[in-house]
C-alpha positions in Angstrom: 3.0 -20.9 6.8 4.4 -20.2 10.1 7.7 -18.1 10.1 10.6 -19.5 11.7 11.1 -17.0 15.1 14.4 -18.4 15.3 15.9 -16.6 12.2 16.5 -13.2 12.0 13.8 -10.7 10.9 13.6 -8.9 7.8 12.4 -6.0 6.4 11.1 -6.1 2.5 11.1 -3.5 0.0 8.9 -3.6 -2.7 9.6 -0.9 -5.9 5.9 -1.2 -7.5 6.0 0.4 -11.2 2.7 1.5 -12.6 2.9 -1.2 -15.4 3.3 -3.7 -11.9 0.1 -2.3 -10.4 -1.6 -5.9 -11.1 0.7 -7.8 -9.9 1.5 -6.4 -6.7 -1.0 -8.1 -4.7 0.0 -11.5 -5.7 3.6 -10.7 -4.7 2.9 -8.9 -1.6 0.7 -12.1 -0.6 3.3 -14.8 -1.7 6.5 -12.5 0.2 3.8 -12.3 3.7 3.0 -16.5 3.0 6.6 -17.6 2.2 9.2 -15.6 4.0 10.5 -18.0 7.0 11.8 -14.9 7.8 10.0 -13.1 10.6 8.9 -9.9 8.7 9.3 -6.5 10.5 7.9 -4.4 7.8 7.1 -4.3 4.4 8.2 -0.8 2.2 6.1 -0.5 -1.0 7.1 2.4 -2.9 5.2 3.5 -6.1 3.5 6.7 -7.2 0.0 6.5 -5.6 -0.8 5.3 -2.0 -1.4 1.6 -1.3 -4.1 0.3 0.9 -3.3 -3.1 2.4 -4.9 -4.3 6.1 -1.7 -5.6 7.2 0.0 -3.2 9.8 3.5 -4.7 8.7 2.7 -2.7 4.9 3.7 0.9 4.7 3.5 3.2 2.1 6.9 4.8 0.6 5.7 7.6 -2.0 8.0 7.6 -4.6 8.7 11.3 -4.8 10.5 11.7 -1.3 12.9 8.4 -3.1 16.5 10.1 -3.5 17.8 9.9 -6.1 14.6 11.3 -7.5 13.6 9.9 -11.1 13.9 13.7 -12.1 17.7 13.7 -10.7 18.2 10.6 -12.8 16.8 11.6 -16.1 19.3 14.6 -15.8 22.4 12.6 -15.6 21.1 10.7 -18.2 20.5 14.0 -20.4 23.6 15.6 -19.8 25.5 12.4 -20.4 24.4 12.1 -24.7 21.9 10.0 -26.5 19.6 7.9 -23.8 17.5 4.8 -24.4 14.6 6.4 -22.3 15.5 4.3 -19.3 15.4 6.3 -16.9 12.5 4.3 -14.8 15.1 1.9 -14.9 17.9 3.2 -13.4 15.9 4.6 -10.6 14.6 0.9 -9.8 17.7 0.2 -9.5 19.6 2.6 -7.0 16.7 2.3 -5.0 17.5 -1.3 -4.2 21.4 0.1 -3.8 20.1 2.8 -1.3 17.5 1.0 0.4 19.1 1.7 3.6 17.8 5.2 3.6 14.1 4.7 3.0 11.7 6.0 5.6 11.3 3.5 8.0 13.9 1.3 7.1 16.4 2.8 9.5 16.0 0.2 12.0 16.2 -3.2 9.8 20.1 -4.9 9.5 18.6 -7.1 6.4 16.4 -5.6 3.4 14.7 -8.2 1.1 14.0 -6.7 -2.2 11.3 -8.0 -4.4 10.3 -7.0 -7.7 6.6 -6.8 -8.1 6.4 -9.0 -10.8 7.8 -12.3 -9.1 5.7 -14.7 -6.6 7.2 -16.7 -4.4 5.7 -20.2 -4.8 7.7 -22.0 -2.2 8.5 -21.6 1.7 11.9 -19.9 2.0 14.1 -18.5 4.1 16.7 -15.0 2.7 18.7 -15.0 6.0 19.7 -18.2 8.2 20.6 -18.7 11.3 24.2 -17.6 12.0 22.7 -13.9 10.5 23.8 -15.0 6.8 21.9 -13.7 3.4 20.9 -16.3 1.2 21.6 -14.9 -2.3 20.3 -16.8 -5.6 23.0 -17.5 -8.0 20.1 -16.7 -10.4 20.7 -17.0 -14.2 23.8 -17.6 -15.6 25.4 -14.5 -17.3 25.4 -15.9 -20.8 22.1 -17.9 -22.1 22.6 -20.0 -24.8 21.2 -22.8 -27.2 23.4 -25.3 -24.8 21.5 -24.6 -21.7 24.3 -26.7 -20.0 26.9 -24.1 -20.8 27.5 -22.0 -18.1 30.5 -19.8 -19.8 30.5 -16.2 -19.6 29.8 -14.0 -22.6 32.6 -12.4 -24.1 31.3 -9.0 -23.5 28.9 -7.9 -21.0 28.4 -4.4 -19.6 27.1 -5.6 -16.2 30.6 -6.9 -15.8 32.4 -4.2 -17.1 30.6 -1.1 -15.3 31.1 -3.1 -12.1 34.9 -3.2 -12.6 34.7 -0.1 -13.6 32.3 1.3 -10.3 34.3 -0.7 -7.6 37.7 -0.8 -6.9 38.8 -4.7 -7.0 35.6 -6.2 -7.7 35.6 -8.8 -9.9 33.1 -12.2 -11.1 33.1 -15.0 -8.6 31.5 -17.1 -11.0 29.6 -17.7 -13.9 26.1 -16.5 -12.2 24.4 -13.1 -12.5 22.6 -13.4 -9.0 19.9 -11.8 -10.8 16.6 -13.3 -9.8 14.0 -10.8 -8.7 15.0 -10.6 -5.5 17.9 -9.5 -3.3 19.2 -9.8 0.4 20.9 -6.7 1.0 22.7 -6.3 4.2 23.9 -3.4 5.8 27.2 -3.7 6.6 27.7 -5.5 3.2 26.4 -2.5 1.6 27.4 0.3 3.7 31.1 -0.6 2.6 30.5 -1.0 -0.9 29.1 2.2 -1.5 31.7 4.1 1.0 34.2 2.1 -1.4 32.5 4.2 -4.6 32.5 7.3 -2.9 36.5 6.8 -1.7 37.0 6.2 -5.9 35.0 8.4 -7.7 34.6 11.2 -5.1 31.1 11.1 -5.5 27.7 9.4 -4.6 27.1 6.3 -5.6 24.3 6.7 -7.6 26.3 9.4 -9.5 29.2 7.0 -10.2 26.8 4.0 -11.0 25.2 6.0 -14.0 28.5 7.2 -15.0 30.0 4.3 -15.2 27.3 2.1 -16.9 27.6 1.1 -20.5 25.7 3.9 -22.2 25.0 2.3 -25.3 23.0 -0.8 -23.7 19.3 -0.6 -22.7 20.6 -2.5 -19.6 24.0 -0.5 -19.1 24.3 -2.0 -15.5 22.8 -4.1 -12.8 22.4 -3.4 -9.4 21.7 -7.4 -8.9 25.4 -8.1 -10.4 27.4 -6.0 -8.7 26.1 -6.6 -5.5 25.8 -10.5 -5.5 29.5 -10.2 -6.7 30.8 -7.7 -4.5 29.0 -9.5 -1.2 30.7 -12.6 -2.3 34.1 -11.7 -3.0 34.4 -9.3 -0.3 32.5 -10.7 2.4 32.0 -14.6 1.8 31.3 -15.0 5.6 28.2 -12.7 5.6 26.6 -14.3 2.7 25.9 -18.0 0.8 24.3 -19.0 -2.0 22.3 -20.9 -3.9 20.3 -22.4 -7.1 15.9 -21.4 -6.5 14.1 -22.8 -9.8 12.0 -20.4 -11.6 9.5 -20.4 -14.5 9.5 -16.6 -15.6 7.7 -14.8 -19.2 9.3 -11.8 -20.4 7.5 -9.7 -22.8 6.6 -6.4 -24.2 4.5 -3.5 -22.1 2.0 -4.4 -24.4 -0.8 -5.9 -22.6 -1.4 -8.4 -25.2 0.9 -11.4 -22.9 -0.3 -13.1 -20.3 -0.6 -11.7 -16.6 1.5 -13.0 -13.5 -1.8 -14.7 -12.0 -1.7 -17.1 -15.2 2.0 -18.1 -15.1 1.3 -18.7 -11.6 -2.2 -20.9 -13.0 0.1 -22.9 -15.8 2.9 -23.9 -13.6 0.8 -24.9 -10.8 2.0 -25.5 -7.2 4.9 -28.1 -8.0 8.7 -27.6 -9.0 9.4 -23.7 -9.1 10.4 -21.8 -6.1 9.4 -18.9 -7.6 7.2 -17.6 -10.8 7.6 -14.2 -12.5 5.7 -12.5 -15.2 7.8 -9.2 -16.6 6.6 -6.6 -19.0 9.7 -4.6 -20.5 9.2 -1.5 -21.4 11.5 -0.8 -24.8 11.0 -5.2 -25.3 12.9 -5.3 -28.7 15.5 -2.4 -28.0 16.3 -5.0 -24.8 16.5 -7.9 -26.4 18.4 -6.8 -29.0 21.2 -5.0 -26.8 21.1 -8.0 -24.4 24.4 -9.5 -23.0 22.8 -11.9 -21.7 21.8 -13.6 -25.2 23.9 -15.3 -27.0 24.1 -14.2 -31.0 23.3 -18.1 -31.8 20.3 -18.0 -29.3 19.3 -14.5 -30.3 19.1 -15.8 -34.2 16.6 -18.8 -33.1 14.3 -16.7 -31.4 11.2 -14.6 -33.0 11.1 -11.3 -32.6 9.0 -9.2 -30.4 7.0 -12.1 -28.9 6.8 -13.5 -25.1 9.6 -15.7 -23.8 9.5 -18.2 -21.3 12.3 -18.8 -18.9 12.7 -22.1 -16.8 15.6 -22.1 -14.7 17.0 -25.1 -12.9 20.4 -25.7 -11.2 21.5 -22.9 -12.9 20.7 -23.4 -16.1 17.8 -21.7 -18.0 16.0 -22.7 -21.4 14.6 -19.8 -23.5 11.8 -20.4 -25.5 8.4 -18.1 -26.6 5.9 -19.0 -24.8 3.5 -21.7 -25.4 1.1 -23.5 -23.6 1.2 -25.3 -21.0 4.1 -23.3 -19.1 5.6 -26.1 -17.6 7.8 -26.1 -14.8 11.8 -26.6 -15.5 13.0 -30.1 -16.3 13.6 -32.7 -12.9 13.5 -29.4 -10.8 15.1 -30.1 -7.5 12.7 -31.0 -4.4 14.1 -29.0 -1.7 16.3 -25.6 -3.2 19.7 -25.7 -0.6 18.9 -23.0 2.5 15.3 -23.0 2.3 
């Protein structure tokens, strides 16, 4: 695919966890394909060096990353009983300081993509009047009903937002969580000068601090932000609905890989495919806001799920073959 020279460039971040290692090459190839973007560079950060014959790829080692995973697991420590997420957290105020990554210095946009996703369709993240393009993503309450979009009556993404930022609050009934993210800096830049103004500290300091501790998933850096950019700067961003076939599933090795999802869907419907292995699966799913208690009752335990997402609705089902893509998925995603 040829990229669009017309649209601003981008720089991509890509946070690669050991447990990703597989998948990375898949993703990195799909985001380098797909992005109509013009791509200045692409940041992978993980433990160990990556070798890719792309000048556009640099290396990020994961111990000059502040905070540090070390720094995290502290606050974590100190704060009382911990699910072990630590590796989570730290995936996560990575994206909300990607600003400050080496190299990244010179980039006004930052495209972050998990390295379990693969984009499966040609899309633009920022258009033409200098706009991120933000996924609604799932909905922030899954259900039996996959036509009901209403919020859960308790969520802790929600609440440890309210809690973090002074006057944020839900634009709608969509998490904006979706794999990826558009950050932009100005966007961002206020949003965390906004924590630090309320908490008198670091961002990162106040997001762990204010996250729900008794929840695997305590708080999402995907919420807050896609909320936040929305409510607070609804001229620097739009949105819209990308279809996706995703498996969730324990660190287990037993499911299957992201090349296969990508094999069973094959190259119509989805705009994008992801294949995640959860560390802590059943502690997750149990402690999900996302799942509804009527959902959560009709679903084995312990076992893959597949995800199909379509104008903003998702079906949840274990996996079974073949992985179809979503229902009537639309042909052309808005902002493409």
């Amino acid at each position: 695919m040829r990229t669009d020279v017309d649209l601003p460039e981008v720089d991509v971040v890509i946070p690669v966890a050991p447990k990703d290692l597989d998948d990375f090459p898949l993703c990195l190839e799909s985001v380098l394909r797909h992005c109509r973007n013009p791509v200045r560079a692409v940041h992978v950060v993980s433990r160990e060096p990556v070798a890719v014959a792309d000048h556009r790829v640099r290396w990020v080692d994961e111990t000059t990353v502040t905070p540090s995973l070390g720094q995290i697991d502290a606050v974590l420590r100190a704060a009382g009983p911990r699910h072990g997420n630590a590796s989570w957290y730290f995936q996560q105020l990575l994206k909300l300081n990607c600003f400050a990554l080496s190299g990244v210095d010179g980039a006004e946009h930052v495209l972050v993509v998990d390295a379990d996703i693969a984009l499966t369709a040609d899309l633009s993240f920022v258009d033409g009047a200098g706009r991120s393009l933000l996924a609604t993503g799932y909905p922030l309450r899954w259900t039996s009903d996959s036509a009901d979009p209403a919020p859960p009556a308790r969520h802790s993404a929600l609440t440890s937002s309210a809690r973090l930022v002074p006057g944020w609050r839900m634009v709608d009934h969509f998490s904006g969580m979706q794999h990826h993210m558009v950050f932009d800096r100005v966007v961002l830049g206020d949003l965390a000068r906004r924590v630090e103004r309320a908490h008198g500290m670091p961002l990162w300091r106040a997001f762990l601090g204010n996250r729900e501790p008794s929840k695997w998933t305590g708080a999402s850096e995907y919420v807050l932000y896609r909320h936040f950019a929305c409510a607070f700067f609804p001229e620097r961003v739009a949105t819209r609905h990308l279809p996706a076939v995703e498996v969730i599933q324990p660190e287990d090795g037993t499911g299957p890989t992201l090349a296969e999802v990508l094999a069973a869907v094959g190259g119509t419907g989805p705009a994008l495919v992801g294949c995640h292995r959860f560390l802590d699966y059943a502690d997750r799913i149990a402690t999900m806001d996302y799942i509804s208690d009527e959902l959560r009752r009709e679903l084995p335990v312990n076992v893959p799920l597949a995800l199909r997402l379509a104008d903003g609705a998702v079906r949840v089902a274990p996996v079974a073959e073949p992985l179809n893509p979503p229902n009537n998925p639309p042909n052309n995603p808005p902002n493409r």
